[in-house]
C-alpha positions as CSV (number, residue, x, y, z in Angstrom):
1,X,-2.1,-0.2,30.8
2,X,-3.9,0.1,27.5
3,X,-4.1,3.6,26.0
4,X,-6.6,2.6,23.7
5,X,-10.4,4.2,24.8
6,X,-13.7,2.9,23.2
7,X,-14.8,6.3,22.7
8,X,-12.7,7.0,20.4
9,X,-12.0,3.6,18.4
10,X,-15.6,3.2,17.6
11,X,-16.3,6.6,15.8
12,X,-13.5,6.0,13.7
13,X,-14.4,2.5,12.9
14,X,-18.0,3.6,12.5
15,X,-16.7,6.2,10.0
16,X,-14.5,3.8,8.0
17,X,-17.6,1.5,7.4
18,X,-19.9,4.4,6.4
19,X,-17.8,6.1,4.3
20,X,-18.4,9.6,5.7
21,X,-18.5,11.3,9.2
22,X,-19.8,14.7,10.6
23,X,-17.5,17.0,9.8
24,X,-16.5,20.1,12.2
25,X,-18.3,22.4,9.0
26,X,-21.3,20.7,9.0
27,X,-20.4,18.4,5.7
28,X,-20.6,20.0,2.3
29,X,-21.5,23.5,2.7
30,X,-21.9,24.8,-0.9
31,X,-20.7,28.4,-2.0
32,X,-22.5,30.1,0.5
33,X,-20.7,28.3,3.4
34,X,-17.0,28.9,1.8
35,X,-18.4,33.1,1.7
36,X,-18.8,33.1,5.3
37,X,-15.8,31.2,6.1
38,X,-13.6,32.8,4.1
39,X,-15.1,36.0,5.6
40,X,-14.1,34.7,9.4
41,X,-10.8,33.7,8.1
42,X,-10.5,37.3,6.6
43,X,-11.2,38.3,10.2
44,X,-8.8,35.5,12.0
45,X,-6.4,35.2,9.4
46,X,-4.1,32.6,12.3
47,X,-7.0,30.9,12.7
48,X,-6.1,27.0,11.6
49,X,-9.4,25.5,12.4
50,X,-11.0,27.9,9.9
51,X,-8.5,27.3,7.6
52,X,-8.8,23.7,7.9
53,X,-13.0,23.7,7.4
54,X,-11.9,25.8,4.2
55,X,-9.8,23.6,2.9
56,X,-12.3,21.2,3.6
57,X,-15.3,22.7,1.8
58,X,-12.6,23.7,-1.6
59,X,-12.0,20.1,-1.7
60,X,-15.2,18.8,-1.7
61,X,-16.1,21.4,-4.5
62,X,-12.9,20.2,-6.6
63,X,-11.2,23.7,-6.2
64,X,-8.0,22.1,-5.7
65,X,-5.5,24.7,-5.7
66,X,-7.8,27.1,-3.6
67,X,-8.3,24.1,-0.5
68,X,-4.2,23.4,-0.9
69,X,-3.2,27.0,-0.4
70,X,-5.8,27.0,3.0
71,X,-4.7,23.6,3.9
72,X,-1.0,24.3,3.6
73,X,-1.3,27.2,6.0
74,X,-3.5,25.3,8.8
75,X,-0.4,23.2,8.6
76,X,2.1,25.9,9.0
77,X,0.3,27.3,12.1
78,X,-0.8,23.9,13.7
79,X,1.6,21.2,12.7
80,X,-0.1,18.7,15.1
81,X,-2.9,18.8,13.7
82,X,-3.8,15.3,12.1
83,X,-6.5,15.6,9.9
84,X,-4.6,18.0,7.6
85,X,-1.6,15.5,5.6
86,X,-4.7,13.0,4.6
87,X,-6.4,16.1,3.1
88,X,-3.5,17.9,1.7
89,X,-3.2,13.7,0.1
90,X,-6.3,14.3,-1.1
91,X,-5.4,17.4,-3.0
92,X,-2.2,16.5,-4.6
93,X,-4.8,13.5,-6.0
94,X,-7.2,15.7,-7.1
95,X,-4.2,18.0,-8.7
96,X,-2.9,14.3,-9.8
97,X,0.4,15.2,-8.4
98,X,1.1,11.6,-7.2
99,X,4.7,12.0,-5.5
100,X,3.0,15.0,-3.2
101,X,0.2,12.8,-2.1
102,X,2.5,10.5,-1.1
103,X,4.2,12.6,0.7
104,X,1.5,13.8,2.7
105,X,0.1,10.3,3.3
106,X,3.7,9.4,4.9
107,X,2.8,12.5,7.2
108,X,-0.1,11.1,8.9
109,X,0.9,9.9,12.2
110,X,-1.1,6.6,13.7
111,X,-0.9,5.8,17.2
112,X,-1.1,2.2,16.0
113,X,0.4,1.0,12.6
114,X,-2.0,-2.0,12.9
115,X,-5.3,-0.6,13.3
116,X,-8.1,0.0,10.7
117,X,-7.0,3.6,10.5
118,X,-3.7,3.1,9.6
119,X,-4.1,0.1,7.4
120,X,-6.0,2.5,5.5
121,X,-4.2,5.1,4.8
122,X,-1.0,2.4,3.8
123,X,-3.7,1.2,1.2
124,X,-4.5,4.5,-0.2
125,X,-0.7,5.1,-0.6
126,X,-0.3,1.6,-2.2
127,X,-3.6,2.5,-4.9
128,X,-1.3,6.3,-5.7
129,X,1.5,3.9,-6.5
130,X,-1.0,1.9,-9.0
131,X,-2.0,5.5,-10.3
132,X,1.6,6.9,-10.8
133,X,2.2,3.3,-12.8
134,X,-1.2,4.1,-14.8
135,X,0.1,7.4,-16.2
136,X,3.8,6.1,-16.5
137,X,2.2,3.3,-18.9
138,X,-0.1,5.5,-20.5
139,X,2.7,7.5,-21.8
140,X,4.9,4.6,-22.4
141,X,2.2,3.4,-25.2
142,X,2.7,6.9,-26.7
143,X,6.7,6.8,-26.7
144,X,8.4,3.2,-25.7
145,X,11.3,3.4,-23.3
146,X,14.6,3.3,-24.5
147,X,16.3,-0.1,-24.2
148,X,18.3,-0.6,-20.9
149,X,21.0,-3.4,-21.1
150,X,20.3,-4.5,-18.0
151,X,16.6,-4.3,-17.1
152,X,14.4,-7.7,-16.8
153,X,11.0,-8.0,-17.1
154,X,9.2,-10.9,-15.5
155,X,6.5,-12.1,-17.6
156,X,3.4,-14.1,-16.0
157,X,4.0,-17.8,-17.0
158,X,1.9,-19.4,-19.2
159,X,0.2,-22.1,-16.9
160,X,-0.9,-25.7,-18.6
161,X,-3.7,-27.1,-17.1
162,X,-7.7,-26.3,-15.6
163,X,-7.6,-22.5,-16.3
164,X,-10.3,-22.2,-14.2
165,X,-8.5,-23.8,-10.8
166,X,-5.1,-22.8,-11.8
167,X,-5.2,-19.5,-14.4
168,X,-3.6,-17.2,-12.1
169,X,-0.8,-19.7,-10.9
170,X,1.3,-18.0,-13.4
171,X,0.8,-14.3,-12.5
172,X,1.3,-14.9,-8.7
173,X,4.5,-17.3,-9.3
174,X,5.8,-13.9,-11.6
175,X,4.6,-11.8,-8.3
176,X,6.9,-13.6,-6.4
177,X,9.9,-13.9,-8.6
178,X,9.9,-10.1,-9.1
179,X,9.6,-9.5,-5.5
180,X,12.8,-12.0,-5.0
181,X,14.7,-10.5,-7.9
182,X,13.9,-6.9,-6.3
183,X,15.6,-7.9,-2.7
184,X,18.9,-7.6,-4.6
185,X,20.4,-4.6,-4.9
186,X,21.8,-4.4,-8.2
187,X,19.7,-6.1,-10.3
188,X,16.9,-3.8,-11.7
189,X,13.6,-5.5,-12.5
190,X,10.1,-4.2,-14.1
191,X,7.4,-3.6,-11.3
192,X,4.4,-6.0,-12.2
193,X,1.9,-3.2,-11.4
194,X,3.9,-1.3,-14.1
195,X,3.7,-4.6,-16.9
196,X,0.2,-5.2,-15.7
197,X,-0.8,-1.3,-16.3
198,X,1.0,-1.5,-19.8
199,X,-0.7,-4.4,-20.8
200,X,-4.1,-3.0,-19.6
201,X,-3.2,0.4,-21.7
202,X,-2.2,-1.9,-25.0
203,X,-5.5,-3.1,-24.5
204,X,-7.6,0.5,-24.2
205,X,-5.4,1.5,-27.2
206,X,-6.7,-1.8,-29.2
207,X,-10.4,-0.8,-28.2
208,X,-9.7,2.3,-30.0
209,X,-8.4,1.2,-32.8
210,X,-4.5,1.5,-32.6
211,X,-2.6,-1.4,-31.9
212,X,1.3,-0.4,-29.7
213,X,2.3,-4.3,-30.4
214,X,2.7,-3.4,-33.6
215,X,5.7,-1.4,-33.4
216,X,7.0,-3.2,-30.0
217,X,6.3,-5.9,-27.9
218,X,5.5,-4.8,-23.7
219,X,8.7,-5.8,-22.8
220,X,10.6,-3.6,-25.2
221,X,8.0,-0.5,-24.3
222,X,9.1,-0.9,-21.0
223,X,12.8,-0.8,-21.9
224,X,13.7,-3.9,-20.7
225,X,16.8,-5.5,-22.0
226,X,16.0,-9.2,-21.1
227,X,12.5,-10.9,-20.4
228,X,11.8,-13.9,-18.5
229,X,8.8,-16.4,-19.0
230,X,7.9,-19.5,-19.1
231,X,5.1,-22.5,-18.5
232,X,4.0,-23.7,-15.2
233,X,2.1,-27.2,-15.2
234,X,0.3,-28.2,-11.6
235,X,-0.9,-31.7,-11.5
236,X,-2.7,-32.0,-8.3
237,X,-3.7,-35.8,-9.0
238,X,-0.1,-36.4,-8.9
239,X,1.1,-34.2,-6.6
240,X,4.0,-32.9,-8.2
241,X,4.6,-29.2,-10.2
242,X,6.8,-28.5,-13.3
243,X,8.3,-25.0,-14.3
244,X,10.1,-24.5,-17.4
245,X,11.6,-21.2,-17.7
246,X,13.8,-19.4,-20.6
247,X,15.7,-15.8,-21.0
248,X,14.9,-13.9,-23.7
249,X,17.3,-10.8,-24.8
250,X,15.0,-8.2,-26.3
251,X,18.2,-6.6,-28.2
252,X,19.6,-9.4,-30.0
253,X,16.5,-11.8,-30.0
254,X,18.3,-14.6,-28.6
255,X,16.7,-16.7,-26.7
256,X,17.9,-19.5,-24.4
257,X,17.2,-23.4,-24.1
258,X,14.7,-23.7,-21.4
259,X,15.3,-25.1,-18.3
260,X,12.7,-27.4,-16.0
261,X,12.3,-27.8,-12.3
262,X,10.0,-30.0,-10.9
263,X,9.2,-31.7,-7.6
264,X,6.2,-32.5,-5.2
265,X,3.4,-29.4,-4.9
266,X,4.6,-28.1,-1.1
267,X,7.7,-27.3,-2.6
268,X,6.4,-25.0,-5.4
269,X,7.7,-21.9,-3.8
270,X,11.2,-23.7,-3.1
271,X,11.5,-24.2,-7.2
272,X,10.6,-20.5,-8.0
273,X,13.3,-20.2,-5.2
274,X,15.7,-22.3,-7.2
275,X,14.6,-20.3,-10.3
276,X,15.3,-16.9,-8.5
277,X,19.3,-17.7,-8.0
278,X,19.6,-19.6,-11.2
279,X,18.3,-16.3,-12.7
280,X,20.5,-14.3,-10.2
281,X,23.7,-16.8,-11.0
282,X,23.2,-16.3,-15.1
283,X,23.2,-12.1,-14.5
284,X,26.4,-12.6,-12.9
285,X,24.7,-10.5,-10.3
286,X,26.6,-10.8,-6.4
287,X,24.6,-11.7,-3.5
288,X,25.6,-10.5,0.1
289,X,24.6,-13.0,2.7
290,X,21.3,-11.1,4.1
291,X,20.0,-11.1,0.5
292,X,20.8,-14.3,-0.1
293,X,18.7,-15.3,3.2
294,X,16.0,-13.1,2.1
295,X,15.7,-14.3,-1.2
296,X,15.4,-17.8,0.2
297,X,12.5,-17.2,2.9
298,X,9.3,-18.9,1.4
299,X,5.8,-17.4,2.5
300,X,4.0,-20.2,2.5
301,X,4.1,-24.5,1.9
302,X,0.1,-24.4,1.1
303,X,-0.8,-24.9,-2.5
304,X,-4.3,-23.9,-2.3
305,X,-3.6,-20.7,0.3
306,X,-1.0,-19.9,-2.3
307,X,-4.0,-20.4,-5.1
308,X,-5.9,-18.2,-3.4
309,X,-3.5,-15.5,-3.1
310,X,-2.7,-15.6,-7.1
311,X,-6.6,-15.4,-7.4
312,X,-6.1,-12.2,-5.0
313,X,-3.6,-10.8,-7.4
314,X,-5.8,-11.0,-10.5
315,X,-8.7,-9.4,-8.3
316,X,-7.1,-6.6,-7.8
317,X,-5.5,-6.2,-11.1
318,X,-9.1,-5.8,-12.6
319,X,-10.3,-3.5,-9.6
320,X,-12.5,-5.9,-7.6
321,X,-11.6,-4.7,-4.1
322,X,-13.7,-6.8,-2.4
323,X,-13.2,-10.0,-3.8
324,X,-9.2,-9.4,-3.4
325,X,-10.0,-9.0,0.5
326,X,-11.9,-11.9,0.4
327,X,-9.6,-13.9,-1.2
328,X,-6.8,-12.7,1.0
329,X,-8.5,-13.9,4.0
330,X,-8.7,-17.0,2.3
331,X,-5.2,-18.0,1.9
332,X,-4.8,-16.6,6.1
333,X,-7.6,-19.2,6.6
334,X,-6.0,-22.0,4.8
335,X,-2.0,-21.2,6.0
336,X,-2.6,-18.9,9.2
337,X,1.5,-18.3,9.0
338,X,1.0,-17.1,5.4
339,X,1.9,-13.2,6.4
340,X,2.4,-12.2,3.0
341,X,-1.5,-12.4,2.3
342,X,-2.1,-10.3,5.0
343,X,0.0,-7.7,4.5
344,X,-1.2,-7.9,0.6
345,X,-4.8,-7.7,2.5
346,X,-3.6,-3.7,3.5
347,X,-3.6,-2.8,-0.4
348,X,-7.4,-3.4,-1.1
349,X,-8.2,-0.7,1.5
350,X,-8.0,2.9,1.4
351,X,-10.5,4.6,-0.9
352,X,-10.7,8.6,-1.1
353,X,-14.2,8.7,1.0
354,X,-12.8,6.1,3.5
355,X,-9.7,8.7,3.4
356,X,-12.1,11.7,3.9
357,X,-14.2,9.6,6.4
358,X,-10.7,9.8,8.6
359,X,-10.4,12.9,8.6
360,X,-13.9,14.0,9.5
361,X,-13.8,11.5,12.2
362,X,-10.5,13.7,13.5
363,X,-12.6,16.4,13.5
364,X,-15.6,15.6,14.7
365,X,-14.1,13.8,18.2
366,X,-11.6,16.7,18.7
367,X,-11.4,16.4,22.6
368,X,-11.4,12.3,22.6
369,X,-8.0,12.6,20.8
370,X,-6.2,15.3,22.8
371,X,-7.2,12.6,25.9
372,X,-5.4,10.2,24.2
373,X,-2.8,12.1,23.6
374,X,-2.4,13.0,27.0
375,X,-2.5,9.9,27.9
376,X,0.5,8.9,25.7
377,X,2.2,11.8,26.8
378,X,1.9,10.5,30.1
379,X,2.6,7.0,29.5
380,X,5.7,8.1,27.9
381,X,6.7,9.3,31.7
382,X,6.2,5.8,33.1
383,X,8.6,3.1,33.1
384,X,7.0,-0.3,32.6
385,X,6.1,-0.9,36.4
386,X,2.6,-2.2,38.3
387,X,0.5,0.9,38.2
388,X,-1.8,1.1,41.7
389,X,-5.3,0.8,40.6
390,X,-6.8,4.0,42.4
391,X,-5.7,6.7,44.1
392,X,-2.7,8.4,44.6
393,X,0.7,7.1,43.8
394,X,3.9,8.7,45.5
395,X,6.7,5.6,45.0
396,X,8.3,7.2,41.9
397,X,10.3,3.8,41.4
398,X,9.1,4.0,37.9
399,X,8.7,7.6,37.0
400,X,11.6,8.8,34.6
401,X,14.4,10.6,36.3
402,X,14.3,13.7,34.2
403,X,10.4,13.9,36.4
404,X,10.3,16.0,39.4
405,X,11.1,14.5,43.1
406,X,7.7,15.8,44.3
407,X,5.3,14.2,41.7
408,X,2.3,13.0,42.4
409,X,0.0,10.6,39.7
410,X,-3.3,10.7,39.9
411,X,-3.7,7.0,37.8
412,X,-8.1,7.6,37.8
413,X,-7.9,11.3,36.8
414,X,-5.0,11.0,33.8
């Protein structure tokens, strides 16, 4: 029995591709508006709704701290209602208070994780995430991290061969090597997003005339003890992939003999594999046996999909939104098993008026979502069990025991 009504999915999608949605206050209402509200509010001070359209109208007009003290009590007196963590997000954003928006985005509750709605609002929380790296790098250019012994930072690899086929081989085979590293639990390793937003910061800094390199290089900013790097050559003609790697330690300069893996292109992820515990084995780092496993699991045996997804990678690095999602959906169309590109697919969504479109939609179609909430209530009665298809129902086989003996379930009238 699907709980899942048209009249409700479609406003919500229709607001998602708009951008923006009737809201319950009649959209942005300008001084004037916020006067009379704040004079009903005055006169209903309980009043969440009015609250809530408050809140609404001081965020549209950039008065953070006035539409977070309104919001904040809408949510104190009606801590159901949904609309209120995506615009208390939207606050803390404006307020650039990055841990709170967070926090209120991990608040919103979906009644499917895998709908448009809620693949959203996890891409809004992953673009916070690029933010809080932004500022973290922006003052790391100003005063460089102390050293830490035993921090690595992945470096993209250096890749030999078409740049224009292959150039972002290198980032995406460093993507997956931090991701591998980071499954471990004692062995600290440098976000990308964070190197990434350093080296885009080194370059503002450049622009304007002040070079950071000078004084270090990205991987001591970032305090990392030990860097790794290295070349990656693909040879597609001969269907075979090399990868020479090397450790550097940032606090000595040493620097070790590289090392080479090579071997036939489907098994490119199998040597960054190979590179991940020889890295592990060298830190003297211990590996339980679920980590171990998890380390070893390889995304995907398709070269090109995996192309596609480094492409992906480098899209969204340099803001390009669309052309990330495009790209994403390219590797699912070349390796349909590849679930990491789809689950990277969630990041390029969630901007602030698709955020704000959500919200309005809550608004606007108040009484479509108490049905459906009703009708989850409801479900949550029912054992799974053939439902009768009109009518009454009075065989309570698979009603719940803590439901009364004399129910009746009207299956056409929920």
């Amino acid at each position: 029995m699907s709980l899942v009504r048209p009249f409700f999915v479609l406003p919500i999608l229709a607001a998602l591709l708009s951008g923006s949605a009737a809201g319950a206050s009649g959209g942005k209402g300008g001084e004037q508006e916020i006067a009379r509200l704040e004079e009903k509010s005055a006169r209903a001070p309980e009043n969440a709704e009015i609250l809530r359209d408050l809140g609404l109208l001081y965020l549209d007009a950039g008065r953070f701290d006035k539409a977070m003290a309104r919001l904040k009590k809408a949510a104190r007196l009606d801590p159901e209602e949904r609309t209120l963590p995506l615009l208390l997000g939207l606050c803390h954003e404006g307020r650039r208070e990055w841990a709170g928006a967070l926090d209120a985005y991990r608040l919103y509750r979906s009644d499917d994780r895998s709908s448009a709605v809620a693949r959203t609002v996890r891409g809004r929380m992953n673009r916070v995430v690029r933010m809080v790296y932004e500022e973290r790098a922006s003052a790391l250019a100003a005063e460089p991290a102390p050293l830490s012994p035993g921090l690595l930072a992945v470096r993209p690899f250096e890749v030999i061969g078409e740049t224009e086929t292959y150039g972002n081989l290198g980032k995406g085979i460093a993507e997956q090597l931090i991701n591998d590293l980071s499954l471990v639990k004692d062995f600290p390793v440098v976000p990308r997003l964070l190197f990434e937003a350093l080296r885009a910061e080194v370059e503002r800094s450049r622009a304007a005339g002040r070079d950071p390199l000078a004084v270090a290089s990205l991987d001591a900013m970032l305090g990392a003890g030990w860097s790794l790097g290295g070349t990656i050559a693909p040879r597609e003609e001969d269907d075979e992939i090399r990868i020479d790697y090397f450790l550097a330690n940032n606090e000595t300069g040493e620097v070790s003999p590289p090392s080479t893996l090579s071997g036939p292109l489907a098994d490119f992820l199998a040597l960054e594999k190979r590179l991940a515990f020889d890295v592990i084995q060298k830190f003297g780092v211990p590996l339980a046996e679920g980590e171990r496993r998890a380390v070893a699991a390889v995304p995907t045996r398709h070269f090109r999909a995996f192309l596609a997804y480094c492409d992906a990678l480098a899209a969204e690095d340099r803001g390009d939104s669309d052309a990330a999602r495009a790209l994403y959906a390219q590797a699912r169309r070349l390796d349909p098993s590849f679930a990491l590109a789809a689950e990277r697919a969630e990041r390029t969504a969630g901007s602030a008026e698709a955020i704000r479109a959500i919200a309005e939609a809550e608004i606007a179609y108040p009484t479509e979502i108490r049905t459906e909430r009703r009708l989850a209530r409801s479900a949550g009665l029912l054992l799974p069990a053939p439902f009768p298809e009109r009518g009454e129902a009075s065989d309570l086989s698979n009603v719940r025991a803590a439901a009364r003996a004399d129910l009746v379930i009207r299956v056409d009238r929920p």
